[in-house]
C-alpha positions as a Markdown table, in Angstrom:
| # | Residue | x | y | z |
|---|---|---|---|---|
| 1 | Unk | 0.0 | 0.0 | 0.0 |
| 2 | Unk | 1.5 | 3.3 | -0.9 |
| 3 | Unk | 2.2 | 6.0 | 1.5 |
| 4 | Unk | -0.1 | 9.5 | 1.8 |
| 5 | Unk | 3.0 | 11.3 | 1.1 |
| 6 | Unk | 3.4 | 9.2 | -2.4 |
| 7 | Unk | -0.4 | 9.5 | -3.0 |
| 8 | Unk | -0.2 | 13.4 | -2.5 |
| 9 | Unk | 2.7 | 13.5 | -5.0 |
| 10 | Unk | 1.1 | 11.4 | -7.7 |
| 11 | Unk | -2.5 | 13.1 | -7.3 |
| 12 | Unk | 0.2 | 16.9 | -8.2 |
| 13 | Unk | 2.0 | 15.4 | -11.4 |
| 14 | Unk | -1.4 | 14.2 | -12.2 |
| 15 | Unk | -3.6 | 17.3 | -12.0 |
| 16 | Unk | -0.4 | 19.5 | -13.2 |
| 17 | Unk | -0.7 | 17.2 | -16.3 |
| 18 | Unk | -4.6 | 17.8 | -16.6 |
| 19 | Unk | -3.6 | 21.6 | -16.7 |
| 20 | Unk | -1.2 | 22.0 | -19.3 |
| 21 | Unk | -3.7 | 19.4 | -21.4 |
| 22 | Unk | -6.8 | 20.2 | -20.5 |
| 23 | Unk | -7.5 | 24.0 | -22.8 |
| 24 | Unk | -9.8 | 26.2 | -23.6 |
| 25 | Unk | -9.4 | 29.4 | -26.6 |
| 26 | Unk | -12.2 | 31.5 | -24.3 |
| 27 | Unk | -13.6 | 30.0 | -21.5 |
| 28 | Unk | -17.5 | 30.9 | -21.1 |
| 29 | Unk | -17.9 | 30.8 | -17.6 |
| 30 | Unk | -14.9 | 33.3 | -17.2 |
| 31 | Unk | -15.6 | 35.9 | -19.4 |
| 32 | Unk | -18.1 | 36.6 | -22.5 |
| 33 | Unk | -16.3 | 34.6 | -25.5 |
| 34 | Unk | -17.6 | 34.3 | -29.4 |
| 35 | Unk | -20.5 | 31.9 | -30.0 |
| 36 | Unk | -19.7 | 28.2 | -31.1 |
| 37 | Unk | -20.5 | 26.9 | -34.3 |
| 38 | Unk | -23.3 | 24.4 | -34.6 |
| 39 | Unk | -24.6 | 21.7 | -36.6 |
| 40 | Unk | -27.4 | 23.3 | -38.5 |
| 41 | Unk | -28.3 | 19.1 | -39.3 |
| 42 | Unk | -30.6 | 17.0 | -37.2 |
| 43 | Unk | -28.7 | 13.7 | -38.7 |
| 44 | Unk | -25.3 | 13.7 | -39.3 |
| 45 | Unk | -23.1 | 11.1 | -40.7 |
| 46 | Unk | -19.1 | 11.3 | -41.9 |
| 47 | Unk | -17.6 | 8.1 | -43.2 |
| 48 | Unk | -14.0 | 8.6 | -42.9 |
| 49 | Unk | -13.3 | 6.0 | -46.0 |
| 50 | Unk | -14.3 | 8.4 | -48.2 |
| 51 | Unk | -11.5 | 10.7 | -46.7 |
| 52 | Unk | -11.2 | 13.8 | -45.4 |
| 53 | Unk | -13.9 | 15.7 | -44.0 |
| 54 | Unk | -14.1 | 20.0 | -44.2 |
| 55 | Unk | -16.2 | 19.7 | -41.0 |
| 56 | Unk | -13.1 | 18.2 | -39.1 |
| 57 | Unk | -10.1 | 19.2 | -38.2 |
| 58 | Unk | -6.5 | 18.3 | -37.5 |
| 59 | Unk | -5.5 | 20.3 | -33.9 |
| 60 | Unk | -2.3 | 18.1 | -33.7 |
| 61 | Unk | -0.3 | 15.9 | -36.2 |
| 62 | Unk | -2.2 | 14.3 | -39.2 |
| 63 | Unk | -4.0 | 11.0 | -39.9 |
| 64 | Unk | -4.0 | 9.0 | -43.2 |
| 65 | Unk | -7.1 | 7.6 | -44.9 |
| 66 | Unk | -8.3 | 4.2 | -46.9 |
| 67 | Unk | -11.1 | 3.1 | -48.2 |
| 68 | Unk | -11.4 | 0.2 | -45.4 |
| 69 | Unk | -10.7 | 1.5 | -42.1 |
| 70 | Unk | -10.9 | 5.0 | -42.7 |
| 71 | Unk | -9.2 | 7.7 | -40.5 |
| 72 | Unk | -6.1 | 5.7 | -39.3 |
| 73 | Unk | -4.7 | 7.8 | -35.6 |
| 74 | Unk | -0.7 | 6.1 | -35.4 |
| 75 | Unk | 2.1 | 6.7 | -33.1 |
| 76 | Unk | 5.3 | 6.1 | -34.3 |
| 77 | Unk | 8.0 | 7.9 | -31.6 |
| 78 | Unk | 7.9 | 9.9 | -28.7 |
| 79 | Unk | 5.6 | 13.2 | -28.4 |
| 80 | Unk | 3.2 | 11.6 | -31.7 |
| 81 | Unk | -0.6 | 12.5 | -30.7 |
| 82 | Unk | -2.8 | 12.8 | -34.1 |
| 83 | Unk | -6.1 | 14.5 | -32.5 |
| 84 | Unk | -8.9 | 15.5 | -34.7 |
| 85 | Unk | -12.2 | 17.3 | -33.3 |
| 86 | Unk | -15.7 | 18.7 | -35.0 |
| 87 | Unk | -15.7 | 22.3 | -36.3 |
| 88 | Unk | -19.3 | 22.0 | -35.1 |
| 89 | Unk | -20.6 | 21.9 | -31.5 |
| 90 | Unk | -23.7 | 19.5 | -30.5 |
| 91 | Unk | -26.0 | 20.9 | -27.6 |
| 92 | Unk | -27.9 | 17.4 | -26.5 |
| 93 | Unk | -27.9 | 14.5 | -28.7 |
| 94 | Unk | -26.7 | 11.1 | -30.0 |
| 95 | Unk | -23.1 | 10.6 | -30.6 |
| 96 | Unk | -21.9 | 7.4 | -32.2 |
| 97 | Unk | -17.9 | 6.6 | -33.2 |
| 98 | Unk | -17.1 | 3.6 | -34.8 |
| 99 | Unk | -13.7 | 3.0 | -34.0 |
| 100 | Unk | -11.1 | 0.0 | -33.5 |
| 101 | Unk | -8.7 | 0.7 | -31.1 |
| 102 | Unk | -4.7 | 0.4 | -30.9 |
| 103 | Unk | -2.7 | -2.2 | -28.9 |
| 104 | Unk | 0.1 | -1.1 | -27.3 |
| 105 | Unk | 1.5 | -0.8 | -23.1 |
| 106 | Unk | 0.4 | 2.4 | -22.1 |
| 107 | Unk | -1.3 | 3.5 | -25.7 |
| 108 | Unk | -4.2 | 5.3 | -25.0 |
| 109 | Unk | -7.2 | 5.6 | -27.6 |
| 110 | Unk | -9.6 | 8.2 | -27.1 |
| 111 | Unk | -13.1 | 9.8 | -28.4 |
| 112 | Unk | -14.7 | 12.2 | -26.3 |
| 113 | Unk | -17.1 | 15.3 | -26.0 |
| 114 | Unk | -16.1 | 19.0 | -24.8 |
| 115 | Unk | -17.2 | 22.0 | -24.2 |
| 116 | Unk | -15.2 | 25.4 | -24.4 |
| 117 | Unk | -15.9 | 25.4 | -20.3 |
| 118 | Unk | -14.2 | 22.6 | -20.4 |
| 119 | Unk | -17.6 | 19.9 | -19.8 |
| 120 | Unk | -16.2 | 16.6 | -20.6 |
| 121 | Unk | -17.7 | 13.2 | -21.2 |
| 122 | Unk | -15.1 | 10.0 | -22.1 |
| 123 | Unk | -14.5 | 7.1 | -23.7 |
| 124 | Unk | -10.5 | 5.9 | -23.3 |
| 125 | Unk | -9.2 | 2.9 | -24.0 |
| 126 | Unk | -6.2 | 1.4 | -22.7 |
| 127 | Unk | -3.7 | -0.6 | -24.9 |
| 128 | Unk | -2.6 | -3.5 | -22.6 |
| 129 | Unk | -6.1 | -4.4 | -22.5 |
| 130 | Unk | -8.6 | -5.3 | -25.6 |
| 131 | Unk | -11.3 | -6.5 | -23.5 |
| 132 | Unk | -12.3 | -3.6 | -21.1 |
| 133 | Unk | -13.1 | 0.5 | -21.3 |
| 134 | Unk | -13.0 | 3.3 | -19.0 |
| 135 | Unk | -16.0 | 5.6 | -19.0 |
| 136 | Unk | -15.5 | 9.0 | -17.5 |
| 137 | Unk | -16.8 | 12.5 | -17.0 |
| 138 | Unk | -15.8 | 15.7 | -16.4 |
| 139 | Unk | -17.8 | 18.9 | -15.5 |
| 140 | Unk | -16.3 | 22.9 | -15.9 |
| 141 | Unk | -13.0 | 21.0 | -15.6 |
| 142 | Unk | -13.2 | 20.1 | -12.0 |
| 143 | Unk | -10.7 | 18.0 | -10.9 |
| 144 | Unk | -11.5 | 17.9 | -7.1 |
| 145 | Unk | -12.7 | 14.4 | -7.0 |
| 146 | Unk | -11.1 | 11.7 | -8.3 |
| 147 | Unk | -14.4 | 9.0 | -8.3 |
| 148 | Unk | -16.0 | 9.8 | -11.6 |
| 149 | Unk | -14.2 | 7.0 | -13.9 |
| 150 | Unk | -16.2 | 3.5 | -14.1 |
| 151 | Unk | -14.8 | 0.8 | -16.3 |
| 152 | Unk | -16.6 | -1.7 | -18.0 |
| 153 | Unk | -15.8 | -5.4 | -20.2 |
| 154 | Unk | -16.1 | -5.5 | -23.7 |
| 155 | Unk | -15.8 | -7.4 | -27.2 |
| 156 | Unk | -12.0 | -7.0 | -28.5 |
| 157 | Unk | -11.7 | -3.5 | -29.3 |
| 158 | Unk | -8.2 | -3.6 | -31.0 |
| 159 | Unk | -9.2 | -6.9 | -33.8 |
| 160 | Unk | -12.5 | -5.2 | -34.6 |
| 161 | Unk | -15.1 | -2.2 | -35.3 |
| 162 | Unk | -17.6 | -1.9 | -32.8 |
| 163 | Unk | -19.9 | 1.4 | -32.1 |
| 164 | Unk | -19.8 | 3.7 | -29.2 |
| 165 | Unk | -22.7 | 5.8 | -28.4 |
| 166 | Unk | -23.0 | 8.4 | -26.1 |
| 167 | Unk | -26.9 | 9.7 | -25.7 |
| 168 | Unk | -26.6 | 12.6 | -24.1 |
| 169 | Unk | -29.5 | 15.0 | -22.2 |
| 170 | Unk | -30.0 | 17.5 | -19.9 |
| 171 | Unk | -30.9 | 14.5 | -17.3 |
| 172 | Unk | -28.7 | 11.8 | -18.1 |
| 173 | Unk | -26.1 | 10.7 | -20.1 |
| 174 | Unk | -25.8 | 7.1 | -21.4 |
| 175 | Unk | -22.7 | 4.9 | -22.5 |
| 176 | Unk | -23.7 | 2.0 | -25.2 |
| 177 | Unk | -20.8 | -0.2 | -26.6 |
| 178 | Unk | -22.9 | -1.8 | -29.7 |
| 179 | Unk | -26.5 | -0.5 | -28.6 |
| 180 | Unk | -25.9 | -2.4 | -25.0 |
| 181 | Unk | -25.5 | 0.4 | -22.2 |
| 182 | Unk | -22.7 | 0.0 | -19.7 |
| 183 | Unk | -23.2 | 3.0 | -17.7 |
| 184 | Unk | -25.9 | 5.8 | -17.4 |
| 185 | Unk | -24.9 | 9.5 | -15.1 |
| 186 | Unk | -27.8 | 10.8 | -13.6 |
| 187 | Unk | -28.1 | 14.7 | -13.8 |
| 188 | Unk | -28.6 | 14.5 | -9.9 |
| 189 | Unk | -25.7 | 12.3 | -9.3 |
| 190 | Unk | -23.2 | 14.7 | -10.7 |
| 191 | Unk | -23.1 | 16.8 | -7.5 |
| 192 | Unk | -26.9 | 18.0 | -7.9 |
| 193 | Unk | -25.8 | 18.7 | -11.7 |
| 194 | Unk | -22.9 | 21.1 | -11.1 |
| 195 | Unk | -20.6 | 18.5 | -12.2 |
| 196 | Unk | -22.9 | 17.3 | -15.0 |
| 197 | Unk | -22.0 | 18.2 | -18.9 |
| 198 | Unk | -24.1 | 20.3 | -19.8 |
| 199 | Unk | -23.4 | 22.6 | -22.5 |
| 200 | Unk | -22.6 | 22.4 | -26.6 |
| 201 | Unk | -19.2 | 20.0 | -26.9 |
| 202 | Unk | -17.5 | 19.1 | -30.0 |
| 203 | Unk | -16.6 | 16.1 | -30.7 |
| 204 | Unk | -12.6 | 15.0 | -30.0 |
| 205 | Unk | -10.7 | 11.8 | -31.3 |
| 206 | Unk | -7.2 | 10.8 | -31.2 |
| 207 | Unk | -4.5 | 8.4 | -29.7 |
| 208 | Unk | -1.4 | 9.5 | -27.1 |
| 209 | Unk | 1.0 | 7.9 | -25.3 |
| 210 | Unk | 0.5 | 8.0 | -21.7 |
| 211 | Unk | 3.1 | 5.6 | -21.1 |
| 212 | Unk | 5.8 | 8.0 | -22.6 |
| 213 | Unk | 8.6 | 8.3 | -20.7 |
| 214 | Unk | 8.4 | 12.0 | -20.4 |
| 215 | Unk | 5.1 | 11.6 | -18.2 |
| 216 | Unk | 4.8 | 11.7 | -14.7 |
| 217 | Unk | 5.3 | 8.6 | -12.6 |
| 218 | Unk | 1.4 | 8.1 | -12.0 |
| 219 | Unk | 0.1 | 8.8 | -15.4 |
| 220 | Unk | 2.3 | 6.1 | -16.9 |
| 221 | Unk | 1.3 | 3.9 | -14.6 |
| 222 | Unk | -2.4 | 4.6 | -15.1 |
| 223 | Unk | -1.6 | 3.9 | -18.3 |
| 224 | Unk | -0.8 | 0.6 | -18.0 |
| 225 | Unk | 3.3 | 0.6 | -18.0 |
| 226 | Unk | 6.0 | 2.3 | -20.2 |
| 227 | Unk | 5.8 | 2.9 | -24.4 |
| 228 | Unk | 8.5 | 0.9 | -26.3 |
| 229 | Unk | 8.3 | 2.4 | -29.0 |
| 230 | Unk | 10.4 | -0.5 | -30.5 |
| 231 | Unk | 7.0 | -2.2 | -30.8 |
| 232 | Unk | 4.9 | 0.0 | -33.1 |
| 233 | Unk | 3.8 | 1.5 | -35.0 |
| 234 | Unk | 0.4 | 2.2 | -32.8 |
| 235 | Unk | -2.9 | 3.0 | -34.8 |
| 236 | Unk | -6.4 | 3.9 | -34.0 |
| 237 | Unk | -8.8 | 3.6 | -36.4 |
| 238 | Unk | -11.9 | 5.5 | -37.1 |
| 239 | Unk | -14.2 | 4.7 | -39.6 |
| 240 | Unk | -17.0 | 7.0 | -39.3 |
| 241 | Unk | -19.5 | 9.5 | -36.9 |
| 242 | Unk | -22.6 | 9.7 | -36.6 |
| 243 | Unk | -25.0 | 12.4 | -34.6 |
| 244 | Unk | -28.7 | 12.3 | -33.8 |
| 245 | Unk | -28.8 | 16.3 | -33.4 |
| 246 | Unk | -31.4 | 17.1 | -30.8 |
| 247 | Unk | -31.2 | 21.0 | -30.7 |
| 248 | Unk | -29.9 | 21.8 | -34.5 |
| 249 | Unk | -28.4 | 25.6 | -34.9 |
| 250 | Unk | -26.2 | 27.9 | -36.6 |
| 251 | Unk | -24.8 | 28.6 | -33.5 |
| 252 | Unk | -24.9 | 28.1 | -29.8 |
| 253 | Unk | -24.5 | 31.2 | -27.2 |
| 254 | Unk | -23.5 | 30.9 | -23.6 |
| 255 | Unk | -25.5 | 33.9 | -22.1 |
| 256 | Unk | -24.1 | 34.2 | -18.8 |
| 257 | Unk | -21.5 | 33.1 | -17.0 |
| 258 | Unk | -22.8 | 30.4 | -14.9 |
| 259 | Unk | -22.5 | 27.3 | -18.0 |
| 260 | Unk | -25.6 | 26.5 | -17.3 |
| 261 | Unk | -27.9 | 24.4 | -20.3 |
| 262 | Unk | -30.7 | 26.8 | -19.4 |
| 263 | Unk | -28.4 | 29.8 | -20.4 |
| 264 | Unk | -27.6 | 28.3 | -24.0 |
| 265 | Unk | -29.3 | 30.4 | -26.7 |
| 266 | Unk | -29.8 | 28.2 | -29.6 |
| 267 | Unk | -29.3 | 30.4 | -32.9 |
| 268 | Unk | -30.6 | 29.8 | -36.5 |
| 269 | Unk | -32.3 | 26.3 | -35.4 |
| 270 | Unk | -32.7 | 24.3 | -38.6 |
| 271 | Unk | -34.0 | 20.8 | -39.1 |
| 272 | Unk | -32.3 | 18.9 | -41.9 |
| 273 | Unk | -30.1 | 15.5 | -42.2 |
| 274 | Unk | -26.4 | 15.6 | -43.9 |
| 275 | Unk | -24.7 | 12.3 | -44.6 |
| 276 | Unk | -21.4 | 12.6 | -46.3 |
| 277 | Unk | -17.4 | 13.6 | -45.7 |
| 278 | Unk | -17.5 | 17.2 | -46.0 |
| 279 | Unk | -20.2 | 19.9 | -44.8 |
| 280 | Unk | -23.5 | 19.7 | -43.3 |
| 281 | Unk | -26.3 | 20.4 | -45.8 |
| 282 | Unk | -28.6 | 23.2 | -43.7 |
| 283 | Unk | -32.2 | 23.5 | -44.4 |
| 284 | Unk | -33.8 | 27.0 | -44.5 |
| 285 | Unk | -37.4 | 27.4 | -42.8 |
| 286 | Unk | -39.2 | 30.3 | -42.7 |
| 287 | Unk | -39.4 | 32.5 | -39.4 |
| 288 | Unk | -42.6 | 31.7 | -37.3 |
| 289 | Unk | -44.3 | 34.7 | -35.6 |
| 290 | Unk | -44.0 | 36.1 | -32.0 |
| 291 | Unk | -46.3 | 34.1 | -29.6 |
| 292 | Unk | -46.5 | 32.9 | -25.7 |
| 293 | Unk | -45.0 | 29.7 | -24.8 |
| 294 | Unk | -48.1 | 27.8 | -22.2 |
| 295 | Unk | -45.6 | 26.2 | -19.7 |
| 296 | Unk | -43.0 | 26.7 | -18.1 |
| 297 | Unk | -40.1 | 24.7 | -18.0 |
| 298 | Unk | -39.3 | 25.8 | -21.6 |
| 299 | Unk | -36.2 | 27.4 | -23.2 |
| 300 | Unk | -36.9 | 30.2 | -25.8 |
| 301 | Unk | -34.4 | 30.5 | -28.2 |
| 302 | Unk | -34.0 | 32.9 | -31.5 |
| 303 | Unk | -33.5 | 31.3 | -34.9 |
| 304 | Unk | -35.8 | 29.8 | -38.2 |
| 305 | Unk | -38.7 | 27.6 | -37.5 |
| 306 | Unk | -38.8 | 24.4 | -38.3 |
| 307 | Unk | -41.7 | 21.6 | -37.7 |
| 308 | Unk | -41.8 | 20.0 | -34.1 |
| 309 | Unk | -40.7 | 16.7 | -33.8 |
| 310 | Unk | -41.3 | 13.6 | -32.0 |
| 311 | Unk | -39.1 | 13.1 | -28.7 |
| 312 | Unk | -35.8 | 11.6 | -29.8 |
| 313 | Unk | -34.5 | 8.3 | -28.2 |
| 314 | Unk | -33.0 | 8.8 | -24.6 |
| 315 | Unk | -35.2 | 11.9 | -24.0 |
| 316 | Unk | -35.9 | 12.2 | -20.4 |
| 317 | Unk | -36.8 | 15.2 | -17.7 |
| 318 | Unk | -37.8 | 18.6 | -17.8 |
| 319 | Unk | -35.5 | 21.5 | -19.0 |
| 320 | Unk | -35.8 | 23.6 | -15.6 |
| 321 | Unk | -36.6 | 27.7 | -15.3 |
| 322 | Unk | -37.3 | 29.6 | -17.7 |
| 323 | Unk | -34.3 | 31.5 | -19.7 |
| 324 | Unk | -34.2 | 35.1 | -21.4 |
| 325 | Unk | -35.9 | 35.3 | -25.1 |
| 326 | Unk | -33.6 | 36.0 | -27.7 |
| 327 | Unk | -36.1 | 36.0 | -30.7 |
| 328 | Unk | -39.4 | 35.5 | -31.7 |
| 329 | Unk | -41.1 | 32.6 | -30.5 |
| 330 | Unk | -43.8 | 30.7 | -30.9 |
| 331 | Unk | -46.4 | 28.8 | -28.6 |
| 332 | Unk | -45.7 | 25.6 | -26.9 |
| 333 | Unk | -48.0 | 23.7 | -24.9 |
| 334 | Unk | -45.3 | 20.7 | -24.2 |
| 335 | Unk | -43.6 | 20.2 | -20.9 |
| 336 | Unk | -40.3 | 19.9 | -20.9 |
| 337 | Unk | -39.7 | 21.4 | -24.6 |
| 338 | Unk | -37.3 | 23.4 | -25.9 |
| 339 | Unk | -39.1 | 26.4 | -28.0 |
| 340 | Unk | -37.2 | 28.3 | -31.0 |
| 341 | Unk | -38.2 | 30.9 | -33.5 |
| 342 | Unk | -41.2 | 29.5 | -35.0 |
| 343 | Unk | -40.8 | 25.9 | -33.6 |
| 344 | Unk | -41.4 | 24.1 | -31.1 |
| 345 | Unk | -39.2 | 21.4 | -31.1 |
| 346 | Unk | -38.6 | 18.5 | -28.4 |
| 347 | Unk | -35.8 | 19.3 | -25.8 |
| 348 | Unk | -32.7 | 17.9 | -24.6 |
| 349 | Unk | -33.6 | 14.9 | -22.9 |
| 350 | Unk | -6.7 | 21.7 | -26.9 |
| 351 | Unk | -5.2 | 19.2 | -27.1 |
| 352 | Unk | -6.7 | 16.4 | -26.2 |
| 353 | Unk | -7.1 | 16.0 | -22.7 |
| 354 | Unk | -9.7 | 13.2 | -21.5 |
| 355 | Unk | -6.8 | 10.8 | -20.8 |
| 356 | Unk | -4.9 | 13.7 | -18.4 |
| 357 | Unk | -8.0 | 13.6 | -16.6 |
| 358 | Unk | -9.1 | 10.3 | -17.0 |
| 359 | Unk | -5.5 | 9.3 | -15.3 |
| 360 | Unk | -7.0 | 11.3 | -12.2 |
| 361 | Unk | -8.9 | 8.4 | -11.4 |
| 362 | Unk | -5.6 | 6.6 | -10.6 |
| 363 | Unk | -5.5 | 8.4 | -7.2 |
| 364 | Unk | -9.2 | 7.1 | -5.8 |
| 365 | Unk | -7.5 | 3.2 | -7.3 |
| 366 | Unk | -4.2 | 3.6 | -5.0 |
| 367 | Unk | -6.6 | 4.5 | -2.1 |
């Protein structure tokens, strides 16, 4: 059993790793930053065996592409760390990577969500082991407790494709490996929701070396060992994304400081489907005229109207107090809906860093 004394200095190399990983350009709960870009499609697929995608972006190193796997993530030396994220944000919705994952003692293969407040939900997977993944969340980047991560068994991740899903509301958030959950976060059970994600995230996905020798003691060893390098080349593979959208918009605004859901403005809502490996297509409805919303509960929102739809899988709860209007609205007499410009439509139900902060956990393990 390891000392306090070695448990206090591996919880400081850990979370002084988290800092210089975990980043934000403009962090919303600090100051009043520039609105994120959204995903003006309700549906939205990428297959990366087609290539390339203009909605995506390289933010370190680059990854190669072929008509079976697709996007192929591969470490080769020390510092190597391909990460690609979204140029779009999601605010509530369906996220589902199908990905094969990489071998290798302490390889670590990653696809996440995040938010510019730095809201965080994880999938990491751990090279020594094919059979198991850790689950993990993260909420305005706090970092005080070191209990979130859950693991759970799965099919061989590293000899074959399988699909992660992350369905994602404003009362839960569910973890499916193939359509079968293996872990569900309850609002509540975030510390009364003020460690729950809760505002728009991009989506993140890479590979990195957390059993590099330049890493602190306790991250390599949350990692599962030291990187021979001699042993490589690593690779991740990711063959495609897809996104059930449940709040579609131009944009999203945070507008105040507190990162709450219920201060999101959803701009330019739109309701249309894109399935391909560049843009979104975006639908253009016409603007719906100023009404009163019947309950409250509801969001109001500006944008375009669009029709209402029919509550999207894993929609649960109510969306809580009312927020301030930001456009013209339209009537609503549905609890727990969020209501746009002309629409009522139902409600939500860097480098990369989630495996600095996923090696937090290591600290609760050694107690």
């Amino acid at each position: 059993m390891r000392s306090v004394q070695t448990l206090a200095a591996v919880g400081a190399s850990l979370v002084s790793m988290a800092a210089g990983q975990t980043s934000t350009s403009c962090n919303p709960t600090e100051k009043t930053c520039p609105s994120d870009a959204g995903l003006t499609a309700s549906s939205y697929t990428v297959d990366f065996r087609e290539g390339a995608s203009s909605d995506w972006s390289m933010t370190y190193q680059n990854a190669t592409y072929d008509a079976t796997n697709g996007a192929a993530f591969t470490i080769t030396a020390s510092g190597d760390a391909p990460t690609m994220q979204s140029d779009f944000y999601v605010f509530f919705g369906e996220v589902t990577v199908r990905m094969k994952t990489s071998a290798g003692t302490g390889i670590v293969s990653t696809a996440i969500l995040e938010s510019d407040d730095l809201d965080e939900v994880d999938w990491e997977f751990l090279g020594g082991t094919a059979t198991n993944v850790q689950t993990n969340y993260f909420g305005k980047g706090n970092t005080t407790t070191y209990d979130r991560e859950q693991d759970a068994a799965i099919a061989d991740s590293q000899s074959d494709f399988h699909n992660y899903t992350l369905i994602w509301t404003e009362a839960s958030c569910t973890w499916l490996v193939d359509g079968v959950s293996v872990r569900v976060l309850n609002y509540a059970d975030a510390l009364d929701g003020q460690n729950y994600p809760q505002t728009p995230m991009r989506v993140k996905l890479g590979i990195w070396a957390g059993g590099d020798s330049t890493e602190p003691e306790g991250t390599i060893e949350w990692a599962g060992g030291e990187t021979d390098y001699s042993q490589g080349p690593f690779t991740a593979y990711i063959q495609s994304v897809s996104i059930v959208n449940y709040n579609p918009a131009e944009s999203y605004t945070y507008g105040d400081l507190t990162g709450s859901y219920e201060s999101i403005e959803i701009n330019g809502a739109s309701n249309s489907s894109a399935s391909s490996a560049s843009s979104a297509s975006t639908t253009t409805a016409t603007t719906g005229s100023a009404a009163s919303a019947s309950k409250t509960g509801a969001i109001f929102v500006s944008g375009t109207a669009s029709a209402a739809g029919s509550s999207p899988t894993g929609y649960t709860g109510t969306t809580g107090s009312n927020s301030t209007v930001t456009g013209s609205t339209s009537s609503s007499s549905s609890t727990s809906s969020i209501v746009t410009a002309g629409a009522a439509s139902w409600g939500p139900s860097a480098v990369l860093a989630s495996g600095a902060l996923g090696a937090l956990t290591l600290v609760s393990m050694l107690l």
